[in-house]
N, C-alpha and C positions, 0 to 999 in steps of 0.2 A: 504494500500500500504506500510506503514512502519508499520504494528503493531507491526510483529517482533523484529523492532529494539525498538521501545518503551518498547515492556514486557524486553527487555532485560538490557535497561536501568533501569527499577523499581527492578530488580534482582542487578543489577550495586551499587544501591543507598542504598539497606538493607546493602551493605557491604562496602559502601564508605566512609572514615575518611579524612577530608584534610590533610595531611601529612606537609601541611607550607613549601611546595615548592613553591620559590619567585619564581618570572618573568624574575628572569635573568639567565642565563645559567651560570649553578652551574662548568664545568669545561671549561665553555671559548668558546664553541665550536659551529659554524653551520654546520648545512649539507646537501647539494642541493645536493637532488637524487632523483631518477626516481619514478616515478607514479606504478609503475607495483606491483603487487602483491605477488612477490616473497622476493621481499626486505622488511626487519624489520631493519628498521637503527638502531633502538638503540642494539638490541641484534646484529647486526652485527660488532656493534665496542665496546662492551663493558660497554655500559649506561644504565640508569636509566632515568624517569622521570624526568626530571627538569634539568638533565646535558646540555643538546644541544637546538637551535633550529632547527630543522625539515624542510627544505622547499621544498616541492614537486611540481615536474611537469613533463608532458610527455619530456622522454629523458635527464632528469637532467639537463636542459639547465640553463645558467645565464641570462635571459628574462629579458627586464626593470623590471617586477616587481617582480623578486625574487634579482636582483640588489636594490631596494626599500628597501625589508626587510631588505637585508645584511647592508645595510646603520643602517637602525634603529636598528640592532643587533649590530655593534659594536660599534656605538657612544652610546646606550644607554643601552644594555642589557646585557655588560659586555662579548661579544664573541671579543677573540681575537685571533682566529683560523679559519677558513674558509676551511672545504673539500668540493669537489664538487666530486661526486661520480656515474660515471654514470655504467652501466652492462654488461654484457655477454648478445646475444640474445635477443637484445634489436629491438622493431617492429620499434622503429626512426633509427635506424643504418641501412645502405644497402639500401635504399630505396631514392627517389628525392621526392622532392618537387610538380615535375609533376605527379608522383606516387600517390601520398597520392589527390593531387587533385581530381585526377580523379577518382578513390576508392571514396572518399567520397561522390564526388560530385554523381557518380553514384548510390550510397547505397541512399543519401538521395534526388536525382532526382531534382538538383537543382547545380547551376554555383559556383562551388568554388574557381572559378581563383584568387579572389582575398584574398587569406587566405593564411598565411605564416606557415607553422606546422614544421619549424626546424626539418627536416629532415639532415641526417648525413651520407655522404658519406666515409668518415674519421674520426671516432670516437677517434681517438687518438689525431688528427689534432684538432677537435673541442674541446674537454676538453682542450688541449691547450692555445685555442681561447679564452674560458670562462674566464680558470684564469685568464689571460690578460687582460680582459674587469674588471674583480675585482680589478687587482692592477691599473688600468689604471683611476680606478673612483677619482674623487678628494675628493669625498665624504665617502672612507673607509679611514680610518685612516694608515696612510704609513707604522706601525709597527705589522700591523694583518698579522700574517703568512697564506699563502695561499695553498693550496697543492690539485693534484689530481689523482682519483684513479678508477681502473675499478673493479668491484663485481662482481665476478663468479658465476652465477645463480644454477651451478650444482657442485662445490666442498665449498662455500663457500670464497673462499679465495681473497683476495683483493691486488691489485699490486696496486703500485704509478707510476702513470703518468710521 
């Protein structure tokens, strides 16, 4: 079921050297964005390995625990930047909550009333939301700059919220 990804890892490792990238984010920075496969965070702003930390989830949302990470990123892993980056054409945007229920629950033939999948009627409104929930935690440090931005799936280009 994963051989694929196995041969490809032993292919990975004949050419893998650690490079002595620490643990901390080499230019300061985190980035909550979306799950989708369109997106490449690091070549979309610029980076390398070891500059940022990464935090994905469906719809780029600031979740308790992508809030968690951000906590332990900038009290301990040196980010004192915060983007939250959500997309163009994104399947969480345009759709409710009762939407997605029902879709799933029908797909996997079982009651998903009680499942919350952040859905996003106002994508602009919500990234809004997010950053406020990040400056609003008592547990980010009050001088990590916070900023947000939407990613165009079909030119590339990225506006600020």
């Amino acid at each position: 079921m994963f051989d694929d990804l196995l041969e490809a890892n032993r292919r990975y490792q004949e050419q893998f050297h650690d490079a002595g990238v620490a643990g901390k984010a080499a230019k300061g920075l985190a980035v909550v964005t979306c799950i989708d496969s369109r997106i490449d965070p690091l070549a979309m702003l610029g980076l390398q390995r070891g500059d940022a930390k990464i935090i994905r989830n469906a719809g780029a949302r600031v979740t308790p625990d992508a809030l968690r990470s951000l906590v332990l990123a900038t009290n301990l892993l040196g980010v004192q930047r915060v983007c939250v980056v959500q997309h163009t054409d994104c399947a969480m945007a345009g759709s409710t909550e009762d939407d997605f229920r029902a879709r799933i629950g029908t797909l996997r033939g079982v009651d998903a009333s009680g499942w919350e999948f952040l859905a996003m009627s106002d994508q602009l409104s919500t990234v809004r939301e997010d950053l406020a929930r990040i400056k609003a935690c008592p547990l980010v440090p009050p001088e990590v700059v916070v900023g947000g931005f939407i990613f165009d799936v079909r030119t590339g280009a990225l506006s600020p919220v």
